[in-house]
C-alpha positions as a printed NumPy array, in Angstrom:
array([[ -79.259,  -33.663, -134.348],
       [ -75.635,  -33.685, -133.926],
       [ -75.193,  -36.523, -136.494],
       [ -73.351,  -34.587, -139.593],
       [ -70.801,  -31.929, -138.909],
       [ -69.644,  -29.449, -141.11 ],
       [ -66.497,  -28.037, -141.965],
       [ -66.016,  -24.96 , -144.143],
       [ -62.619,  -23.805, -146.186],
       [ -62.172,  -20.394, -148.01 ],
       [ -61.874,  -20.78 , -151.632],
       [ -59.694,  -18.724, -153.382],
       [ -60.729,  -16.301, -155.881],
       [ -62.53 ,  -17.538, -159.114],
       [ -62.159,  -21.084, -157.911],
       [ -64.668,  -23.759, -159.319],
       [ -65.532,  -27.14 , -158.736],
       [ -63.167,  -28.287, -161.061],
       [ -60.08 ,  -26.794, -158.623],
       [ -61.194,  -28.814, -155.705],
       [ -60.465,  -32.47 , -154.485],
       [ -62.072,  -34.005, -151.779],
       [ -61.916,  -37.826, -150.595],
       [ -64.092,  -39.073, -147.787],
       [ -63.144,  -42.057, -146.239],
       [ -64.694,  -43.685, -143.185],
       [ -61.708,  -41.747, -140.663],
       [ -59.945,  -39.964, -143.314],
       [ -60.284,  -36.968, -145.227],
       [ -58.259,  -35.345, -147.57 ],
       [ -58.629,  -31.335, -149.602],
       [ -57.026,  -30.288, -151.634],
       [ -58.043,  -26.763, -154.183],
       [ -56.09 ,  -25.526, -156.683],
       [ -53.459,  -28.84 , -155.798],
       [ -52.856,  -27.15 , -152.505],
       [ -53.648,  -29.918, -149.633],
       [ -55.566,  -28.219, -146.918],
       [ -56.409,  -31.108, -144.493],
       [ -54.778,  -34.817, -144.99 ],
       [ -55.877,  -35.866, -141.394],
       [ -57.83 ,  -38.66 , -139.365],
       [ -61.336,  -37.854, -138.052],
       [ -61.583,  -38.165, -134.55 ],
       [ -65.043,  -39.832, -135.198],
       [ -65.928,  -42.425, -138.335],
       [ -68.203,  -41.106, -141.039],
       [ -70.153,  -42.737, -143.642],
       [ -68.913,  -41.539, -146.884],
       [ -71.472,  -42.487, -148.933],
       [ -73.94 ,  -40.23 , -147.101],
       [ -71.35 ,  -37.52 , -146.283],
       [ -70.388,  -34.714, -149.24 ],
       [ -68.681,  -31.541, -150.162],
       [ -70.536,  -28.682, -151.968],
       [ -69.38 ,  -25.029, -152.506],
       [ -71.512,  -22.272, -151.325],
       [ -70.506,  -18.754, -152.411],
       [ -66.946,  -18.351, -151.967],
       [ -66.443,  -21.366, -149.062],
       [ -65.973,  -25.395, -149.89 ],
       [ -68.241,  -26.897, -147.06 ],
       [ -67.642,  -30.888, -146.211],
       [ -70.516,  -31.92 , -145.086],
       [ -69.534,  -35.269, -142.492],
       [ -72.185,  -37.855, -141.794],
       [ -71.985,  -39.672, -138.545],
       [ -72.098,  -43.817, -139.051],
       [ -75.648,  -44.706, -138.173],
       [ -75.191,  -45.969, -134.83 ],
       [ -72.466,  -44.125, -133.935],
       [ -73.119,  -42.235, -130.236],
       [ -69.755,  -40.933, -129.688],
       [ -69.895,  -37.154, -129.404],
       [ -67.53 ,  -35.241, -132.225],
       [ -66.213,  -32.089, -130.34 ],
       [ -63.927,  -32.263, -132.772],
       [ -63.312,  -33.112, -135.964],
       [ -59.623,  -34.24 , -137.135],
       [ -57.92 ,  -35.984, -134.352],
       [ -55.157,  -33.442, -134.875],
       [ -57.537,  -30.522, -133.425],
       [ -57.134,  -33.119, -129.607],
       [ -53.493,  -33.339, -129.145],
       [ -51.636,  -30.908, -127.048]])
């Protein structure tokens, strides 16, 4: 528990997988669908990418961010943008 967050987008109508980017990095993540960036920002807590993934369900593009194993900072947050005042 509390090791993967999620983080859901809307999709625009008739969207498919083809439409969307996504690049995990270990503090970075970038979307982009239909060429239009949505998030370019820092995580506030490092991810593995290899374990962490995007998948569309219905009409929303979910990320789906893995903790890195050993990590026991909490993420009450998840882009480092979403903490500054």
């Amino acid at each position: 528990p509390g090791d993967e967050v999620e983080v859901e987008f809307d999709m625009p109508e008739g969207c498919k997988a083809r439409d969307v980017e996504v690049k995990i990095r270990n503090s970075h993540v970038l979307v982009k669908i239909n060429g239009r960036t949505l998030v370019n920002d820092e995580l506030l807590n490092r991810c593995d990418p290899d374990v962490s993934r995007w998948e569309i369900r219905g009409t929303r593009l979910v990320l789906v961010l893995q903790k890195e194993a050993g990590s026991t900072i909490p993420w009450p947050n998840v882009f480092v943008k979403d903490c500054k005042t």
